[in-house]
C-alpha positions in Angstrom: 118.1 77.7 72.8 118.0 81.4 71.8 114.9 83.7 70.9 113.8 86.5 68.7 113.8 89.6 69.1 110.6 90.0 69.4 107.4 88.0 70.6 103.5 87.9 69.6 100.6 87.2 71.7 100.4 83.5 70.7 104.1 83.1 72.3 103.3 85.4 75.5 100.1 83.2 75.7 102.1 80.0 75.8 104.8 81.5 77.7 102.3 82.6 80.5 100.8 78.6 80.0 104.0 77.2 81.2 104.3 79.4 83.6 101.4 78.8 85.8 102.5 75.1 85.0 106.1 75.9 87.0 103.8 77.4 89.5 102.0 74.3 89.9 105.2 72.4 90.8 106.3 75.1 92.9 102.6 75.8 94.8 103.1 73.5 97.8 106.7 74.7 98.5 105.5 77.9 98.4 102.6 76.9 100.8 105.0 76.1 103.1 106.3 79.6 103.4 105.0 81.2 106.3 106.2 83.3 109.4 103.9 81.3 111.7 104.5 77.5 111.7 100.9 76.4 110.9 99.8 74.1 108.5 97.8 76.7 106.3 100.1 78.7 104.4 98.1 79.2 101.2 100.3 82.0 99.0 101.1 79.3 96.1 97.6 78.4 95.9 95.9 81.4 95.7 98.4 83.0 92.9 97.5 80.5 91.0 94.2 80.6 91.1 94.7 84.0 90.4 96.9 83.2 87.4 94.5 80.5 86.2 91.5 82.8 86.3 93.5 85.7 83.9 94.5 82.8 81.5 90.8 81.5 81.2 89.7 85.3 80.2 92.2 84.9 76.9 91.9 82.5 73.9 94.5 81.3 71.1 93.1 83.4 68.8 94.2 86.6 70.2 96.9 87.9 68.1 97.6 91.6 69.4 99.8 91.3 73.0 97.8 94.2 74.0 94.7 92.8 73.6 95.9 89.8 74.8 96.9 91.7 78.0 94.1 93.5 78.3 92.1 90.1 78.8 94.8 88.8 81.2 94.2 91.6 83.4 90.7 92.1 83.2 90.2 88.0 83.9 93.0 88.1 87.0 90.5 91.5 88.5 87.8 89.5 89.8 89.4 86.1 89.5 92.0 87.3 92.1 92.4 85.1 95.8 93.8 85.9 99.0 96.4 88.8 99.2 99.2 87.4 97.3 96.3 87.2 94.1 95.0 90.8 94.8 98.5 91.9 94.4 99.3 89.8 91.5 96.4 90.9 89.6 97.3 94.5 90.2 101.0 93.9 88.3 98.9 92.0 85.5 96.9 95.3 85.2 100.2 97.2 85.0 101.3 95.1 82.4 98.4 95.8 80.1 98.6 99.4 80.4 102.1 99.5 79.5 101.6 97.4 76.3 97.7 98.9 75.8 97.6 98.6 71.8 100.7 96.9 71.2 101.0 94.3 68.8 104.6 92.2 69.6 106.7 92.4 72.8 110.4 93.2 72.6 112.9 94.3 75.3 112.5 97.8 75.4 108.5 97.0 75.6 108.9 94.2 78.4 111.5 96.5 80.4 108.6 99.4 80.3 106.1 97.0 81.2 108.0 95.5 84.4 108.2 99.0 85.7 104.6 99.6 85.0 103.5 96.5 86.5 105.9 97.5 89.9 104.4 100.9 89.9 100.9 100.4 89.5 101.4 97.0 92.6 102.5 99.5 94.6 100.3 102.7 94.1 97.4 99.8 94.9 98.6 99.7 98.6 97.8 102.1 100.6 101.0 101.2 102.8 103.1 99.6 100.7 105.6 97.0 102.6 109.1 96.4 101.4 110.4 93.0 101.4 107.1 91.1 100.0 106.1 90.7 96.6 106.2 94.1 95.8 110.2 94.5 96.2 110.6 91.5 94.2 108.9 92.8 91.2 110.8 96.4 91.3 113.9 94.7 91.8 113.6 92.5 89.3 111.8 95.0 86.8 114.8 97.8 87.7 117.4 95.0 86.5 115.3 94.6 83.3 115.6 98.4 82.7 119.3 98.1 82.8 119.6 95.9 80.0 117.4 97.9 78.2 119.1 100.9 78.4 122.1 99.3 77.6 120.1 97.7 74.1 120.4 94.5 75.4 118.3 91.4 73.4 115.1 90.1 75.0 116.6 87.3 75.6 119.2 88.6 78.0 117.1 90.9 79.6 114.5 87.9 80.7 117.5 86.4 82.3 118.8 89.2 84.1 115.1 89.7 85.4 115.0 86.0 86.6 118.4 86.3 88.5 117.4 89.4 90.5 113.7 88.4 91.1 115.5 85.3 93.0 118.4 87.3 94.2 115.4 89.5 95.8 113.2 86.8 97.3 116.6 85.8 99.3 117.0 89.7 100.5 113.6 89.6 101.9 114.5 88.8 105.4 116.6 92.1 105.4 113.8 94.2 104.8 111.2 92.5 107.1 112.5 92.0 111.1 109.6 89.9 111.1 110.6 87.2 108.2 114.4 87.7 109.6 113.0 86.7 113.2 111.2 83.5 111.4 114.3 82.6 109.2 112.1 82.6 105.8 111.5 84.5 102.9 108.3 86.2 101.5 105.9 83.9 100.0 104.5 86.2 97.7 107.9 87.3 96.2 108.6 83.8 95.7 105.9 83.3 93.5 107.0 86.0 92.0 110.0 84.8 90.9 108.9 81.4 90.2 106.2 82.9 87.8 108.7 85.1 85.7 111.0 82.1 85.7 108.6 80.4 83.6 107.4 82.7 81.7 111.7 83.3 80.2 111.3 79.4 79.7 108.0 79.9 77.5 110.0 82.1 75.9 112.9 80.6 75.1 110.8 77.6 74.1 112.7 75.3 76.6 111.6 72.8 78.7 111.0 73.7 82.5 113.1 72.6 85.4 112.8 68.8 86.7 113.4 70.1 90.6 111.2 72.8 91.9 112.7 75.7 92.9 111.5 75.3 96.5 110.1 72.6 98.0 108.9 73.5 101.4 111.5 72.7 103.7 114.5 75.3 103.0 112.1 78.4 102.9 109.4 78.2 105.3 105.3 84.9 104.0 104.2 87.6 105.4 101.5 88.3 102.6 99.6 90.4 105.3 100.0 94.1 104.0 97.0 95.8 103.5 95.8 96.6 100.3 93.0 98.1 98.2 90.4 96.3 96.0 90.0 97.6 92.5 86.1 99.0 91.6 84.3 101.6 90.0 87.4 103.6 89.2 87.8 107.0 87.9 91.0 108.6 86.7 92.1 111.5 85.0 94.7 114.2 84.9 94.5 117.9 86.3 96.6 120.8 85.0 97.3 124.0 86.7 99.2 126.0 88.7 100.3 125.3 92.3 98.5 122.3 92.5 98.9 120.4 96.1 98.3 116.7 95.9 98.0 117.0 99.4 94.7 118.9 99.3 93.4 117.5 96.0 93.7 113.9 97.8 91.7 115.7 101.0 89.0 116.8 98.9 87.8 113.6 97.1 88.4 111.6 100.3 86.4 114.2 101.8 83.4 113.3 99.4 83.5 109.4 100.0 86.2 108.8 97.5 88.5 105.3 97.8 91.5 103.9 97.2 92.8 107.3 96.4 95.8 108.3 94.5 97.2 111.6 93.5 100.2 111.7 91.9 102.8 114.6 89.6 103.8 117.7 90.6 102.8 121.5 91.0 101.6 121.9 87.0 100.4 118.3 86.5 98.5 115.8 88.7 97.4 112.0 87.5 94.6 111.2 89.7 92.9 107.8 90.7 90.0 107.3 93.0 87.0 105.0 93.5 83.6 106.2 93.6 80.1 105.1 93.4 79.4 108.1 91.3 82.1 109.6 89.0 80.6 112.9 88.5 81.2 114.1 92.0 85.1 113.5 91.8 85.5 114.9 88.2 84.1 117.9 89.4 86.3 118.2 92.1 89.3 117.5 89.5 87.7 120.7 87.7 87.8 122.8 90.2 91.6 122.8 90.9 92.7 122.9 87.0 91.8 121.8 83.8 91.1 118.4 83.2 92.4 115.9 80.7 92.6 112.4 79.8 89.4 111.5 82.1 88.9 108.0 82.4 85.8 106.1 84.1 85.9 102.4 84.3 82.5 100.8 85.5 83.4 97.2 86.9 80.0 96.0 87.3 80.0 95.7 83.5 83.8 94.4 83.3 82.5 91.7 85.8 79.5 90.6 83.9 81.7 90.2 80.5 83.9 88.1 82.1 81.4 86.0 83.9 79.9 85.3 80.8 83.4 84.4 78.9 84.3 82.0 82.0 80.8 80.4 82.7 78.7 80.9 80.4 75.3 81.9 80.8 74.0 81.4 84.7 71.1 80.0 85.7 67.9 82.4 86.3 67.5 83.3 89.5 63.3 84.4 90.5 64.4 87.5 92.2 60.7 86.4 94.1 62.1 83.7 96.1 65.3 85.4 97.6 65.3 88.2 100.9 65.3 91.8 100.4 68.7 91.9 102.4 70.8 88.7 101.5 73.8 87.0 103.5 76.5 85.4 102.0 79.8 84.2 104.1 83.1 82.1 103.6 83.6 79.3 105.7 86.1 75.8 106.4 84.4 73.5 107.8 80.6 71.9 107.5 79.8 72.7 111.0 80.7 76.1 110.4 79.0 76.3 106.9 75.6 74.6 108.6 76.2 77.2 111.4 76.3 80.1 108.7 73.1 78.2 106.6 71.3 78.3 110.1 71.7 81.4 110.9 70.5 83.4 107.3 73.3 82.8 104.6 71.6 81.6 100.9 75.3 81.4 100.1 78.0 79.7 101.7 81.2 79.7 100.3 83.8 76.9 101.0 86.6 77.7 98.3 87.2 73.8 97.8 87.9 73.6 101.9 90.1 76.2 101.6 88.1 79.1 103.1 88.9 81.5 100.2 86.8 83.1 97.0 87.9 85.7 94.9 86.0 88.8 94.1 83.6 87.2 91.0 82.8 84.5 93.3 81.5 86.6 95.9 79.3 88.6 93.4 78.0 85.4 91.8 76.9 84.0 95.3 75.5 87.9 96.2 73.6 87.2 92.9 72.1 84.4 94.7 71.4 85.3 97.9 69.7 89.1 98.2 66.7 90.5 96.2 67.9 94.7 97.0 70.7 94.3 98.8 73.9 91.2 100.1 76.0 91.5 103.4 79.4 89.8 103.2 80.8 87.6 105.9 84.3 87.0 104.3 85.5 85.7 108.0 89.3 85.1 106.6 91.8 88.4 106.9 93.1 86.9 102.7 89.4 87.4 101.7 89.4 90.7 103.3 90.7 92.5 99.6 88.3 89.9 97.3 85.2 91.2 99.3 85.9 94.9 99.2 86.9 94.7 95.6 83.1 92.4 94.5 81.8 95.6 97.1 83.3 98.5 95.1 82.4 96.4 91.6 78.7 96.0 92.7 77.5 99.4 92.2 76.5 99.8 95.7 74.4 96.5 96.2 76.8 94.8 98.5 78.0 95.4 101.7 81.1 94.0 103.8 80.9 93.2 107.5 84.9 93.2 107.5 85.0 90.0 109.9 88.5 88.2 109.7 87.5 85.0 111.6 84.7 82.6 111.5 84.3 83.0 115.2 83.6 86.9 114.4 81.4 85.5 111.4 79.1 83.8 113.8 78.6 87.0 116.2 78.3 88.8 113.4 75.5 87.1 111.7 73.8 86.8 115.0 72.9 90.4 114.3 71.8 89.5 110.7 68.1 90.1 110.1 66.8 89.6 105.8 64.8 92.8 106.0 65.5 96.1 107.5 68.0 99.2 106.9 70.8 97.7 105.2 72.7 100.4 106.9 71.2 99.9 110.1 71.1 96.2 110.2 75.5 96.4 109.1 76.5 98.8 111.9 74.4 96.4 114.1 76.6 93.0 112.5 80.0 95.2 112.9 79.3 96.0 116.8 78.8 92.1 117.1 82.7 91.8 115.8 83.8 93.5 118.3 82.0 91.5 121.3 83.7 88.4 120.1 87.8 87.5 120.7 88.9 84.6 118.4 91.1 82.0 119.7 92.6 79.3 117.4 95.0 76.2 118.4 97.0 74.0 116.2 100.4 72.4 115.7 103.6 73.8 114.8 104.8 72.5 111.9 108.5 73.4 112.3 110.9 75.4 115.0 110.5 79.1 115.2 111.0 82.1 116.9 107.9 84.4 116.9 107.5 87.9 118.8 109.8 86.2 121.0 108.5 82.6 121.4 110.9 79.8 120.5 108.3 77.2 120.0 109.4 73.4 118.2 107.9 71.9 115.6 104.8 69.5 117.5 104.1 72.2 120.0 100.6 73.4 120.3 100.5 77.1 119.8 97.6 79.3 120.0 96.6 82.5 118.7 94.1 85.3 119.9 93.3 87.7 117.7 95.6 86.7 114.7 98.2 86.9 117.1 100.8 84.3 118.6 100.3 84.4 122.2 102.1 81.0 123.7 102.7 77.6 123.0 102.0 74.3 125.5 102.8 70.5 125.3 99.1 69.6 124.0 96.4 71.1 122.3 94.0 71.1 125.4 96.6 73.5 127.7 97.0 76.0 125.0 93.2 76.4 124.7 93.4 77.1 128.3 96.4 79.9 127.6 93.9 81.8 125.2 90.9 81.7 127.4 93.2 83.6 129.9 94.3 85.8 127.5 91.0 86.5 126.3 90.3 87.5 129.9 87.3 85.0 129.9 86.9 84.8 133.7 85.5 88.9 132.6 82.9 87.2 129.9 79.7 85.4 129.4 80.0 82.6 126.7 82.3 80.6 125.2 81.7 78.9 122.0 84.3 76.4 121.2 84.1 75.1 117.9 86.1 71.1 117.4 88.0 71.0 114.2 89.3 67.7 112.0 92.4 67.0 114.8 90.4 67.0 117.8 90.0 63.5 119.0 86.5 62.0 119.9 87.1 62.8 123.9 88.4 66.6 123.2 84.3 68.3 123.8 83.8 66.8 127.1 87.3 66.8 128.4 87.5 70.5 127.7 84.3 71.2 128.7 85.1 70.0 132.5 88.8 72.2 132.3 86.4 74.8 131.3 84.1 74.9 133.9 86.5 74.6 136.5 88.7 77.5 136.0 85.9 79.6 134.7 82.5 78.4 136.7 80.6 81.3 135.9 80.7 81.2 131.7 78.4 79.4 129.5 80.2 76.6 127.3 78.8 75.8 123.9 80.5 73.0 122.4 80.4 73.0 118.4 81.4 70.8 115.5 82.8 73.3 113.7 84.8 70.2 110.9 87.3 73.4 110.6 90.9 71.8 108.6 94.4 72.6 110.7 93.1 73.9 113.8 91.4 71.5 116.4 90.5 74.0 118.5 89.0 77.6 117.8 86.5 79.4 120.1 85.0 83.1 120.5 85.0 84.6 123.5 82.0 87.6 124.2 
């Protein structure tokens, strides 16, 4: 249908509309991607969230595309869920620094701002991973360039970017033996295609596709790198002579800095760092070269703007009636969240049964739960980056107990006691973690190969730790192969919490299989109501 040249904020805005309305069609097919064949593949989901969250932070009435941008970004920072949104949020953020000021969007502008929005992904990680998300968006944003070189319209360069983002998501297997070994692509990348799909759509003011682009069963996401939560941030740019980023990096790590990044060459250094208190790295900066361009972003106050523009005023909380040293955690499952009420948490967290929250959830619920001081549970490895990022954006008054499992959770809040050293009273929840091994059983949902297990879809398979260990022909004998792994015959209790697929006899027949192969442990049986896995248990 053709385009113009150039686009406003109004058009981006609508463009980026029906994009998170293609990534609605596509969410569940994206879902579905997932190196391990269990039924909990959330990817889709949490982009858009993610997505949904940036959009809310905007209104029709911005006209400016940087402006406009500059909401998006801010509104995706704490809306952000699971790793897939973290990383999406951090591309939104490279896109409004590109365009910062800008008032239309043409091809030369969009090509800068694909490469900004790659960059700035990947300077975020602090091991970046190829074949994910991140590859998808430099590929795509490197075929962009092209076109832009080469003074190419807007409208061919949006379709050039399209084709490669795609091209890219297929390539993913080559990059990662792990998605090769599974047969799938990267989740994440997907979604990254399927959102600049729709966006070129917006653009060119034509209607979306009828079919999704995948629907689950042809591409079944790694989405596990590691990756750093955005906070109290402090940049700015050193110049001198003989400058080693090396050393410069050493320093401010060396004073408590995170999520540091030094950058340039021997005359000229960008630097980005987290700190609780800027002055300490600026001076640093100062003492290798003359400073410039120095930046200090507090988040705290980005967070309670946005708050405001997404929920309006909050509900007064009598600071009177809450602990000195609050407990908030993340949890599937009402057994598991009446096991979290029961043991201290004012706040439990369900994420609408999916066990997530972004990072402005978290802070709202630490609101609500600690009078000096909150400890966060986020028991999920995807809500690992959410928690450290509402952490760094508190300005010190929460803490993360980095537990990636409710079964950790539990140990971990054992420990929790609502006055005390906050210090004191966190290294005494992280020693719990590491008492406790996590086992978790559900059902395959396909055929795979993992680390070397061909398993078929209707095995059970269990996990210890995160990681596949083996696969049996019920649910019951593949609790049994993680208790073995877990060495349990070595430990002292075994709590074994029944999820939704565990059938009315499951407690007491696995209680008796139990005892007999490991007479000597204490059993506690729980209703943990957990979704996809029947079984999960800690071992200490």
């Amino acid at each position: 249908m053709g385009m113009p040249a150039e686009v406003d904020a109004r058009a981006l805005r609508r463009a980026f509309k029906l994009a998170e309305a293609w990534l609605l069609l596509n969410r569940d097919g994206i879902n579905a991607i997932n190196v391990y064949p269990v039924p909990d593949g959330d990817t889709g989901t949490n982009m858009l969230f993610t997505w949904r969250a940036a959009l809310e932070a905007t209104t029709e009435a911005d006209t400016d595309v940087g402006a406009f941008l500059a909401k998006l970004s801010h509104g995706a920072l704490l809306g952000a869920r699971g790793n897939g949104g973290v990383i999406l949020s951090q591309m939104l953020r490279g896109l409004a620094e590109s365009l910062a000021g800008a008032s239309s969007l043409d091809a030369r502008g969009l090509a800068d701002a694909l490469l900004s929005a790659s960059r700035v992904a990947y300077e975020a990680m602090s091991n970046p991973v190829e074949g994910t998300m991140l590859t998808v968006m430099r590929e795509a944003a490197n075929a962009g360039e092209a076109v832009a070189r080469a003074e190419g319209p807007l409208e061919l360069l949006l379709e050039r970017v399209v084709e490669e983002a795609y091209a890219s998501v297929e390539r993913t297997p080559e990059l990662l033996p792990r998605l090769r070994e599974a047969g799938v692509v990267d989740a994440g990348g997907m979604g990254v295609a399927v959102l600049l799909h729709g966006i070129r759509c917006g653009l060119r003011d034509e209607p979306l596709p009828e079919t999704p682009v995948v629907t689950g069963q042809e591409h079944v996401t790694l989405s596990s790198a590691a990756h750093e939560g955005e906070g109290y941030c402090t940049e700015f740019i050193i110049e001198g002579a003989n400058l080693d980023r090396a050393t410069i990096e050493s320093s401010l790590t060396g004073i408590g800095g995170e999520s540091v990044l030094v950058v340039g060459d021997a005359r000229t250094v960008h630097v980005h760092v987290h700190m609780e208190n800027p002055g300490p790295a600026i001076t640093v900066g100062a003492e290798y070269g003359a400073l410039a361009s120095v930046k200090v972003e507090n988040m705290q106050t980005q967070y309670e703007q946005w708050a405001a523009a997404r929920t309006g005023a909050e509900q007064a909380v009598d600071p009177a009636s809450l602990p000195a040293l609050g407990l908030v955690a993340v949890a599937r499952g009402a057994g598991f969240a009446a096991a979290f009420h029961q043991l201290g948490a004012g706040q439990v967290i369900t994420g609408d049964g999916t066990g997530k929250a972004s990072a402005g959830e978290l802070l709202e619920a630490a609101r609500r739960a600690g009078r000096d001081h909150v400890i966060l549970l986020p028991n999920d490895r995807d809500v690992l980056m959410a928690a450290a990022r509402a952490a760094e954006a508190s300005d010190g008054f929460v803490s993360v107990v980095p537990t990636r499992s409710m079964a950790a959770g539990l140990a971990a809040a054992i420990a929790y006691m609502p006055d005390g050293d906050p210090a004191t009273i966190v290294a005494a929840m992280e020693s719990a973690i590491h008492a406790v091994q996590s086992i978790e059983v559900t059902t395959s949902v396909r055929d795979a190969t993992i680390d070397g297990i061909e398993i078929a879809k209707g095995d059970a398979i269990v996990f210890v730790n995160e990681r596949l260990i083996g696969k049996a022909d019920d649910l019951d004998d593949a609790l049994l192969i993680g208790l073995r792994e877990a060495r349990t015959h070595e430990a002292e209790l075994v709590t074994l919490y029944r999820g939704e697929g565990a059938d009315a006899e499951a407690g007491a027949r696995v209680a008796a299989r139990i005892a007999e192969e490991f007479p000597d442990v204490v059993l506690e049986v729980i209703e943990g109501g957990q979704p996809h896995y029947p079984y999960m248990a800690g071992v200490e």
